[in-house]
DSSP file (Angstrom, degrees, kcal/mol; ACC not computed):
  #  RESIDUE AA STRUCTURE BP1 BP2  ACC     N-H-->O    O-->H-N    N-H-->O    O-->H-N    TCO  KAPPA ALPHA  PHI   PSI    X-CA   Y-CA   Z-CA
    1    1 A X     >        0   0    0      0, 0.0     4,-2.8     0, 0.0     5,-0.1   0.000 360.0 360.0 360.0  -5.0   63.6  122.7  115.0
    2    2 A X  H  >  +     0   0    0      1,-0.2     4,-0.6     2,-0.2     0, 0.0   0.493 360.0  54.8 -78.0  16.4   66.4  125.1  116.7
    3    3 A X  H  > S+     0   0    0      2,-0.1     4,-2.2     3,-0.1    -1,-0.2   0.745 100.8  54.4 -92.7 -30.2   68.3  122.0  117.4
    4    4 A X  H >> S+     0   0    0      2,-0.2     4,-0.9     1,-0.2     3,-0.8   0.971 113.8  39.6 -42.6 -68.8   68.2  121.1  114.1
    5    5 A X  H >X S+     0   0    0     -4,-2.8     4,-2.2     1,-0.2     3,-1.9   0.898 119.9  52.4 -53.0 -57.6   69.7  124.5  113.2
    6    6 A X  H 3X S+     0   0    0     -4,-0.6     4,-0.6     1,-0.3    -2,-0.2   0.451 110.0  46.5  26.0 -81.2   71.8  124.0  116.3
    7    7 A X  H <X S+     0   0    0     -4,-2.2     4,-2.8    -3,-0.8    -1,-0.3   0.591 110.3  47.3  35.7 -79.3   72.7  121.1  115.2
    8    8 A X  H <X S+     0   0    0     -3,-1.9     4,-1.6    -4,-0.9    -2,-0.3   0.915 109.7  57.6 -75.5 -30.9   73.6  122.2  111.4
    9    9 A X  H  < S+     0   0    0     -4,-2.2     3,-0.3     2,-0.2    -2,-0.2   0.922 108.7  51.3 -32.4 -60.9   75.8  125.4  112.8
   10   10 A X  H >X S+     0   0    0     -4,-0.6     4,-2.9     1,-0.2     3,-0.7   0.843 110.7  42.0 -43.8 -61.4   77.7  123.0  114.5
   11   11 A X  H 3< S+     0   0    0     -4,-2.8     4,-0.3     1,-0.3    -1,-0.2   0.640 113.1  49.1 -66.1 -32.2   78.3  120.9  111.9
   12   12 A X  T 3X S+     0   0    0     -4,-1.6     4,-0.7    -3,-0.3    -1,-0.3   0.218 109.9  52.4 -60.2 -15.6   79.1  123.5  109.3
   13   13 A X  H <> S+     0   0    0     -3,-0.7     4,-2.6    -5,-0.2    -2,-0.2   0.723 112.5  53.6-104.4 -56.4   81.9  125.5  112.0
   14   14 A X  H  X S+     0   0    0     -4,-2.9     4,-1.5     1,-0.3    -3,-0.2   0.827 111.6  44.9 -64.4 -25.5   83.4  121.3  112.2
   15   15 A X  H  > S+     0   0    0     -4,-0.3     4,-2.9    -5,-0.2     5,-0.4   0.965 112.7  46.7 -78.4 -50.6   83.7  121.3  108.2
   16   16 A X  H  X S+     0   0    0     -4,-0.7     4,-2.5     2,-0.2     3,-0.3   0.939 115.1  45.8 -61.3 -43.3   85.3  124.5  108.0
   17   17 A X  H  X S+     0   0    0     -4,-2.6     4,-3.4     1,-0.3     5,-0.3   0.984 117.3  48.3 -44.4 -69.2   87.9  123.6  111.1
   18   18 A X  H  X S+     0   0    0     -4,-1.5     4,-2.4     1,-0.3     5,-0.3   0.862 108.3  55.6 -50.6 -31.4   88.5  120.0  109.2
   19   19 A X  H  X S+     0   0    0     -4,-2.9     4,-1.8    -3,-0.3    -1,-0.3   0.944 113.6  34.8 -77.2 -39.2   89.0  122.0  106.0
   20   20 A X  H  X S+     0   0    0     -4,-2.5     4,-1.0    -5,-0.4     5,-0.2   0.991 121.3  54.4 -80.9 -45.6   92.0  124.3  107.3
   21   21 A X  H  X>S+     0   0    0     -4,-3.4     4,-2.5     1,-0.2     5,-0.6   1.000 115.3  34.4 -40.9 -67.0   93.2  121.2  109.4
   22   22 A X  H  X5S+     0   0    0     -4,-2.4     4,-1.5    -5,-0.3    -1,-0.2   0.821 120.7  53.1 -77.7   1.6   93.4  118.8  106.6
   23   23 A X  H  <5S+     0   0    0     -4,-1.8    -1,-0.2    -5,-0.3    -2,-0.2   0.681 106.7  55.9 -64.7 -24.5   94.7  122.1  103.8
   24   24 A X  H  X5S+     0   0    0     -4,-1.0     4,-1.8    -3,-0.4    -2,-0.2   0.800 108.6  42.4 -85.6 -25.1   97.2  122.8  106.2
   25   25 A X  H >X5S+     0   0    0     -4,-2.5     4,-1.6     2,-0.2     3,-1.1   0.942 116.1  52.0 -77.1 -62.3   98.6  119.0  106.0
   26   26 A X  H 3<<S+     0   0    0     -4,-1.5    -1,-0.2    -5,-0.6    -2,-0.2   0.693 113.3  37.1 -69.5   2.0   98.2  119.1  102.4
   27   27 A X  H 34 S+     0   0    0      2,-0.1    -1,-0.3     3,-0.1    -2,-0.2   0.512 121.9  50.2-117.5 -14.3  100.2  122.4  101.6
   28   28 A X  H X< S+     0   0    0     -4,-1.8     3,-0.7    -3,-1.1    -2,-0.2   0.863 112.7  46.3 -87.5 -34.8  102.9  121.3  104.7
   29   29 A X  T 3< S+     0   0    0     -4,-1.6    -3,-0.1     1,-0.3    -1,-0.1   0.530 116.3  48.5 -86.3   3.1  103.3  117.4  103.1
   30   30 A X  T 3  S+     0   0    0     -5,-0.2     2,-1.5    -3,-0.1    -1,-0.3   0.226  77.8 104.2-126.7   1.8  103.8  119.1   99.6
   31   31 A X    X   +     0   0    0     -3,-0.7     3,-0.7     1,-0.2     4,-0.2  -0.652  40.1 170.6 -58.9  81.2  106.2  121.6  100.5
   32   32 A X  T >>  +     0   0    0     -2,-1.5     4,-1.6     1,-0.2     3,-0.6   0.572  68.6  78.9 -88.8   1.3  109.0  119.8   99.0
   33   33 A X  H 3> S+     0   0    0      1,-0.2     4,-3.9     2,-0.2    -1,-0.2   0.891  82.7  52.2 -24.4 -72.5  110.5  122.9   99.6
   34   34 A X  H <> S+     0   0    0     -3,-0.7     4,-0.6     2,-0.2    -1,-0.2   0.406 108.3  53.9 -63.6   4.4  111.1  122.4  103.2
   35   35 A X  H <> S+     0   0    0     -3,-0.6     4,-1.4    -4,-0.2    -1,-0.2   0.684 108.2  54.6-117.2 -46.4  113.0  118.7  102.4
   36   36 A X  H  X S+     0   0    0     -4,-1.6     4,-0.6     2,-0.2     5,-0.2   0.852 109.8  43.0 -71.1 -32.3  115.3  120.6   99.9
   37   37 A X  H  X S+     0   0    0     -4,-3.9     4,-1.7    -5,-0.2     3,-0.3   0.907 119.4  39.9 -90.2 -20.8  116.4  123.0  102.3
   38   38 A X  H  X S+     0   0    0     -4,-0.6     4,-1.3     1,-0.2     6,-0.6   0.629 111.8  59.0 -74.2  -1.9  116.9  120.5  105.2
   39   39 A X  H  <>S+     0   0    0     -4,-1.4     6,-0.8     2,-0.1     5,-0.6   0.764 117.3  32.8 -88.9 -25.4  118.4  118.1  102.4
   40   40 A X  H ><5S+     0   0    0     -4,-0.6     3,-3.1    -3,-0.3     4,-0.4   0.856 120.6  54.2-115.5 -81.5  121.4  121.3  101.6
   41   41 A X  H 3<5S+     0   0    0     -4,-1.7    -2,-0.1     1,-0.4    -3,-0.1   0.544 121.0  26.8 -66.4 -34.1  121.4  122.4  105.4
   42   42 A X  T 3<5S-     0   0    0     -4,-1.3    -1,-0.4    -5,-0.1    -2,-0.2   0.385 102.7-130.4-110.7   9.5  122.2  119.0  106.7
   43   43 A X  T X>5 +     0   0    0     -3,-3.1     3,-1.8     1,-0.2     4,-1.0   0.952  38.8 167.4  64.9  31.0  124.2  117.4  103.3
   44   44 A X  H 3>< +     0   0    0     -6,-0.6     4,-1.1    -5,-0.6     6,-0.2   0.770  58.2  70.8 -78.1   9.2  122.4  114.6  103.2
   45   45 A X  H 34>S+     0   0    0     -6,-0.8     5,-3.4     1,-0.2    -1,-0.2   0.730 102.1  41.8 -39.7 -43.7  123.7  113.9   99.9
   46   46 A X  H <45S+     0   0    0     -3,-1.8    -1,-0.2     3,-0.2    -2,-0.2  -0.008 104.8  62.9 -94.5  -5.6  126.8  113.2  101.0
   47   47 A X  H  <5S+     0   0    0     -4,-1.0    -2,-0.1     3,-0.1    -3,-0.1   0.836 120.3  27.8 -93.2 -12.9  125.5  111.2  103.9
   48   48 A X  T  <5S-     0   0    0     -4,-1.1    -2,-0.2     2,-0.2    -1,-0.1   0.065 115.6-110.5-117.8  14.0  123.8  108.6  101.3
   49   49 A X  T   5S+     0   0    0      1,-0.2     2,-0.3    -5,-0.1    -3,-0.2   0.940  78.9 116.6  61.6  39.4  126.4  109.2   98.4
   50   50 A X      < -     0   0    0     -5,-3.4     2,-0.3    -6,-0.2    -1,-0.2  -0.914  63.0-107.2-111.9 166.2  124.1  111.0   96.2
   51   51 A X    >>  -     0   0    0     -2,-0.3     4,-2.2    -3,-0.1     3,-1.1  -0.749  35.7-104.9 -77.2 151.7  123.7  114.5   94.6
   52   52 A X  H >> S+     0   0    0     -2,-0.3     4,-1.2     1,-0.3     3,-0.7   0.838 121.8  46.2 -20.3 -62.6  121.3  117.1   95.4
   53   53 A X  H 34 S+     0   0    0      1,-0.3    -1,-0.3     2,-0.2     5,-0.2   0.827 110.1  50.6 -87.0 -25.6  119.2  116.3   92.2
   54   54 A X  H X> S+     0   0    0     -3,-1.1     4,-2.1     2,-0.2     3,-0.6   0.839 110.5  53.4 -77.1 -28.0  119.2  112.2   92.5
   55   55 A X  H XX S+     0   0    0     -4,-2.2     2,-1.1    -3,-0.7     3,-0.8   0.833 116.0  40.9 -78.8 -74.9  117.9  112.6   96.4
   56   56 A X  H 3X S+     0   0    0     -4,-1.2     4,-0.6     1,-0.3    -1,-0.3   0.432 108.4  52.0 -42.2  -1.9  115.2  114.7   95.1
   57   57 A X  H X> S+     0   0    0     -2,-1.1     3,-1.3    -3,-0.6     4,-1.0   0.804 114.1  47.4 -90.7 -55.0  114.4  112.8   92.1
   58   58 A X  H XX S+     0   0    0     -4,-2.1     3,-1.9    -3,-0.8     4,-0.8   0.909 115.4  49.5 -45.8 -64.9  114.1  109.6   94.9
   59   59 A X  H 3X S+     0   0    0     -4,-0.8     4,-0.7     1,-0.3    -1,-0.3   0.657 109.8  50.5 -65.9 -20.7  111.9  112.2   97.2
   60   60 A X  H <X S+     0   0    0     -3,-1.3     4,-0.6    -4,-0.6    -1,-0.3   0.518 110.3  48.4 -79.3  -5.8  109.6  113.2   94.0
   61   61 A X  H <X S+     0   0    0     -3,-1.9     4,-0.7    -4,-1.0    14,-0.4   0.561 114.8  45.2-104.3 -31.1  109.0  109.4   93.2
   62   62 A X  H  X S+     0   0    0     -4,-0.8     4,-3.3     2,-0.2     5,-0.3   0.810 113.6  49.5 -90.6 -11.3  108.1  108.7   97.0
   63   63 A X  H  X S+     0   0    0     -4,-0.7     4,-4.5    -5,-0.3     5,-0.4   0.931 114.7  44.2 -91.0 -50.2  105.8  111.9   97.1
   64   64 A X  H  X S+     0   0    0     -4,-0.6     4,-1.1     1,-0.2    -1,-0.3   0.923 109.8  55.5 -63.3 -15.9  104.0  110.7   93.7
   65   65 A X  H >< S+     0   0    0     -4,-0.7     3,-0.7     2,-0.2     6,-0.2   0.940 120.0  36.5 -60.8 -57.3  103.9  106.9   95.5
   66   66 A X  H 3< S+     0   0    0     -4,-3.3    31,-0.3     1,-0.2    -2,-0.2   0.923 117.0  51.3 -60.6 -26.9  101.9  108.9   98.6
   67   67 A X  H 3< S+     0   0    0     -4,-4.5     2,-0.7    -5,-0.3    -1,-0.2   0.704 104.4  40.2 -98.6  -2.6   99.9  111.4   96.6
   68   68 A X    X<  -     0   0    0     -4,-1.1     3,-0.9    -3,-0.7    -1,-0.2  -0.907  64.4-137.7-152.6 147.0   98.1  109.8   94.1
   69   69 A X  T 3  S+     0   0    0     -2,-0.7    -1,-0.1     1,-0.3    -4,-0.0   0.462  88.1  63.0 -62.8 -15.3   96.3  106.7   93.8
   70   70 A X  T 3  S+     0   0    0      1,-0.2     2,-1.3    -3,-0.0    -1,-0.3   0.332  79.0  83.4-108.9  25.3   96.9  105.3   91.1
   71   71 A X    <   +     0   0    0     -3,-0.9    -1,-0.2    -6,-0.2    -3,-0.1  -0.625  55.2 179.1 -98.9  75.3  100.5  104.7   91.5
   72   72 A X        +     0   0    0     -2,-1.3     2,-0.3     2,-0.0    -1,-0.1   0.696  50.8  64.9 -90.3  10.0  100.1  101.7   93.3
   73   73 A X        -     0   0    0     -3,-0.1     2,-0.9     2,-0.0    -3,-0.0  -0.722  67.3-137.4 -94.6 150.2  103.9  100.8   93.8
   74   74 A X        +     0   0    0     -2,-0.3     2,-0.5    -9,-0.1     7,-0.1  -0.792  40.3 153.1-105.9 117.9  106.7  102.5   95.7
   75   75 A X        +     0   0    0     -2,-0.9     2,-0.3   -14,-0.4     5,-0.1  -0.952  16.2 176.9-148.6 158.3  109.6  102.4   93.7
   76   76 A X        -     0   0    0      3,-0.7     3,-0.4    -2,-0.5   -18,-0.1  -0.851  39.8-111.5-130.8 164.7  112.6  105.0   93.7
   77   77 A X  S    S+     0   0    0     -2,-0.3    -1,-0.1     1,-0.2     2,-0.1   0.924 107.3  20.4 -77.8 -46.8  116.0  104.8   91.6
   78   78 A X  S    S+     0   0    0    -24,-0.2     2,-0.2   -23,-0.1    -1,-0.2  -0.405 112.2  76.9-115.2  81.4  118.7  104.1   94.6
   79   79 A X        -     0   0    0     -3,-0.4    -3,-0.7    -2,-0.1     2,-0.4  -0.760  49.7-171.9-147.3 135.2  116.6  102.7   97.3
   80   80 A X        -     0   0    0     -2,-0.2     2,-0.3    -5,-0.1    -5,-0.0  -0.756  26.6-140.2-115.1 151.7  114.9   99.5   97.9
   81   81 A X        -     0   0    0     -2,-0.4     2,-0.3    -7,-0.1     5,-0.1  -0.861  12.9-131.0-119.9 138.6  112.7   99.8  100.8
   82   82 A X     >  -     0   0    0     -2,-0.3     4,-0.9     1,-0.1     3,-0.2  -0.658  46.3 -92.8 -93.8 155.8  112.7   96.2  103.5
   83   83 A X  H  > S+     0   0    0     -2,-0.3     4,-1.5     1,-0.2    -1,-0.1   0.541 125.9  60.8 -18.9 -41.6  108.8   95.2  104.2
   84   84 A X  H  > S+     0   0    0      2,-0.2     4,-0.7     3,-0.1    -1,-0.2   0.544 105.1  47.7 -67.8 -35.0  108.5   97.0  107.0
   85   85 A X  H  > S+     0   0    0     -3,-0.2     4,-2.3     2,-0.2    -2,-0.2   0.964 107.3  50.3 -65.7 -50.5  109.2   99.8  105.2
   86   86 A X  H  X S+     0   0    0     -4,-0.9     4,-3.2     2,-0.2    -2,-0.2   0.873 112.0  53.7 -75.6 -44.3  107.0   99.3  102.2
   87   87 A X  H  X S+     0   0    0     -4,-1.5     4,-0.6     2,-0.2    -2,-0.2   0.590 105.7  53.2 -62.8  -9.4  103.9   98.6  104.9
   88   88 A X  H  X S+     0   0    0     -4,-0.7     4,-5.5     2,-0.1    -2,-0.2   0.834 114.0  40.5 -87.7 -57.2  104.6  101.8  106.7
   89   89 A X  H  X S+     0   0    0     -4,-2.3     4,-2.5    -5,-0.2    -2,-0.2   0.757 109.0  55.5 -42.2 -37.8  104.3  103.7  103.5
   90   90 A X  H  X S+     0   0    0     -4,-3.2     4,-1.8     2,-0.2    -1,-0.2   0.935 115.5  47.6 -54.0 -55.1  101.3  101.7  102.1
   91   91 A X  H  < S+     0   0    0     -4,-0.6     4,-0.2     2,-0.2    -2,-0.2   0.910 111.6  46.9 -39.4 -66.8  100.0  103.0  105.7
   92   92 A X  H >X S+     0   0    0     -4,-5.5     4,-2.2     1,-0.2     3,-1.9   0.958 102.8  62.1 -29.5 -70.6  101.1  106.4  105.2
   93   93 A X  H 3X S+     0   0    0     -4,-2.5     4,-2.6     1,-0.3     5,-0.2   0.807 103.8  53.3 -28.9 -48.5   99.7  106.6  101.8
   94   94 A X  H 3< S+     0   0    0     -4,-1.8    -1,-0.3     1,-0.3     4,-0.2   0.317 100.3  53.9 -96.8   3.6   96.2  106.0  103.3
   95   95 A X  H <> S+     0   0    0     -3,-1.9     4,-1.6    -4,-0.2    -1,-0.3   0.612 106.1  55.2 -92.1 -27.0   96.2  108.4  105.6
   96   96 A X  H >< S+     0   0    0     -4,-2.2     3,-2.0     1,-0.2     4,-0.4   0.990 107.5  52.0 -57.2 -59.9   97.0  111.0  102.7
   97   97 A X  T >X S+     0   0    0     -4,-2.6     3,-3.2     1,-0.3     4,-2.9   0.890 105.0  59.0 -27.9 -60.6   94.1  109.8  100.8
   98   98 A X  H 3> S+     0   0    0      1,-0.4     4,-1.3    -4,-0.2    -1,-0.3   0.821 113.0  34.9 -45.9 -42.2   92.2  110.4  103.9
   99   99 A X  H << S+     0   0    0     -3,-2.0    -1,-0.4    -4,-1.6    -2,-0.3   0.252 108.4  60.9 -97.5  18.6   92.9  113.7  104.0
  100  100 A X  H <> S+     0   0    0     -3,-3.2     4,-2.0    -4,-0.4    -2,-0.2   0.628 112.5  41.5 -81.5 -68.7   92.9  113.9  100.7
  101  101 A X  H  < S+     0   0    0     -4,-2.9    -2,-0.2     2,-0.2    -3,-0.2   0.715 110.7  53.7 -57.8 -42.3   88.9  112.7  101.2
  102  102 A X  T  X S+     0   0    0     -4,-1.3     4,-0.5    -5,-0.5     3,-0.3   0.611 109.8  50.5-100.2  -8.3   88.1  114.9  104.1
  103  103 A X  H >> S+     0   0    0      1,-0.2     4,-2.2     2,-0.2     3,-0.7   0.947 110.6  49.9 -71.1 -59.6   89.5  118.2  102.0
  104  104 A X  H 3< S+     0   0    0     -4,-2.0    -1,-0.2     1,-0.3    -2,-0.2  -0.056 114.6  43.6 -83.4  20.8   87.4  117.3   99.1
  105  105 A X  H 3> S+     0   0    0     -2,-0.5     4,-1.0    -3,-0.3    -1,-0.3   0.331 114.9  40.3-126.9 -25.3   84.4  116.9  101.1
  106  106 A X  H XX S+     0   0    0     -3,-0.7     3,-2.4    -4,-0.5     4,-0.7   0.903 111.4  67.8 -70.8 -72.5   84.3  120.0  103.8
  107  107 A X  H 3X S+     0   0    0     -4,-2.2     4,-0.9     1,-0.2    -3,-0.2   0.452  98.9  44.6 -27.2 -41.6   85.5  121.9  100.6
  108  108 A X  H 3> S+     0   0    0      2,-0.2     4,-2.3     1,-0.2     5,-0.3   0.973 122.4  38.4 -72.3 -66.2   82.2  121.2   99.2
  109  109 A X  H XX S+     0   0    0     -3,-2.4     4,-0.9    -4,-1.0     3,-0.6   0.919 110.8  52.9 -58.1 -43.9   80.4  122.3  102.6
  110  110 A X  H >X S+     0   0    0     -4,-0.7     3,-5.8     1,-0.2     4,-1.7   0.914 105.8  55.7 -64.1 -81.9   82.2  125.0  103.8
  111  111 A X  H 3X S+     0   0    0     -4,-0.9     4,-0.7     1,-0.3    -1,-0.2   0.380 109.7  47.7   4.4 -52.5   81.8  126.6  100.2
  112  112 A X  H <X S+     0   0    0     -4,-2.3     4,-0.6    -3,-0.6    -1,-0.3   0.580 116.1  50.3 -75.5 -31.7   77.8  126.3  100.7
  113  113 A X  H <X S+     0   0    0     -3,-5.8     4,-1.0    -4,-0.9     3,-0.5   0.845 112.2  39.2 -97.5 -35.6   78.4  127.7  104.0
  114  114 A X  H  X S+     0   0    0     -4,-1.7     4,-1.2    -5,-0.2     3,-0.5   0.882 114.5  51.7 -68.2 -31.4   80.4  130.6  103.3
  115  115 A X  H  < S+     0   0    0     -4,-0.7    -1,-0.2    -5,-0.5    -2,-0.2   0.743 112.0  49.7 -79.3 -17.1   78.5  131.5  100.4
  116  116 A X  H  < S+     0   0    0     -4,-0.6    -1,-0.2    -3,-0.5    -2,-0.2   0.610 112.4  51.8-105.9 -34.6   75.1  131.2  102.8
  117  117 A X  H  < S+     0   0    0     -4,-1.0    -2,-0.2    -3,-0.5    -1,-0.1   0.708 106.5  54.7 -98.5 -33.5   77.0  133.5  105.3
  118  118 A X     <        0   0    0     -4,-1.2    -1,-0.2     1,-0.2    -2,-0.2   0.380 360.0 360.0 -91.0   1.6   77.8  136.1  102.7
  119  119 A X              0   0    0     -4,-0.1    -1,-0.2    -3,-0.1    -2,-0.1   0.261 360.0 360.0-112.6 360.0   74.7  137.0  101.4
């Protein structure tokens, strides 16, 4: 049976890695931080003829399109999105889910494993 253990070590060190991989994608894609300071550094307000607080209203409308599932349309107040567009986003979307999925499932394991580790 020491592959077994082997075996579950392994598998327990690959949930905790997948859990800080896909936490660090979910605390980088939810910085909306980082979009509001390239959004004032490069003006792109004035490069689509909005203000600060309408591009960010548009970027909080696509972030809720990506982050939660039951929103199942993308729509924003001035942009219409071509086909292409909306099937890259649909695309997107489902890989947030994914990682979404694969947080909320190490979480579970690593927890059990840290708590196993500390005792």
């Amino acid at each position: 049976m020491v592959w077994l253990n082997k075996f579950k070590n392994a598998a327990q060190w690959l949930s905790l890695y997948l859990w800080l991989v896909s936490g660090t994608i979910i605390v980088t894609i939810n910085a909306s931080w980082l979009y509001f300071a390239n959004a004032v550094g490069q003006k792109l307000g004035a490069t689509v003829n909005l203000t600060l607080g309408r591009l960010m209203t548009n970027y909080y409308q696509l972030l809720a399109y990506l982050n939660f599932p039951w929103v199942p349309k993308l729509t924003m107040n001035d942009f219409t999105d071509s086909t292409s567009a909306l099937v890259h986003f649909a695309d997107v979307k489902n890989l947030f889910m994914l990682d979404y999925g694969v947080f909320i499932v190490t979480s579970v394991v690593v927890y059990f494993f840290l708590a196993a580790t500390t005792t």
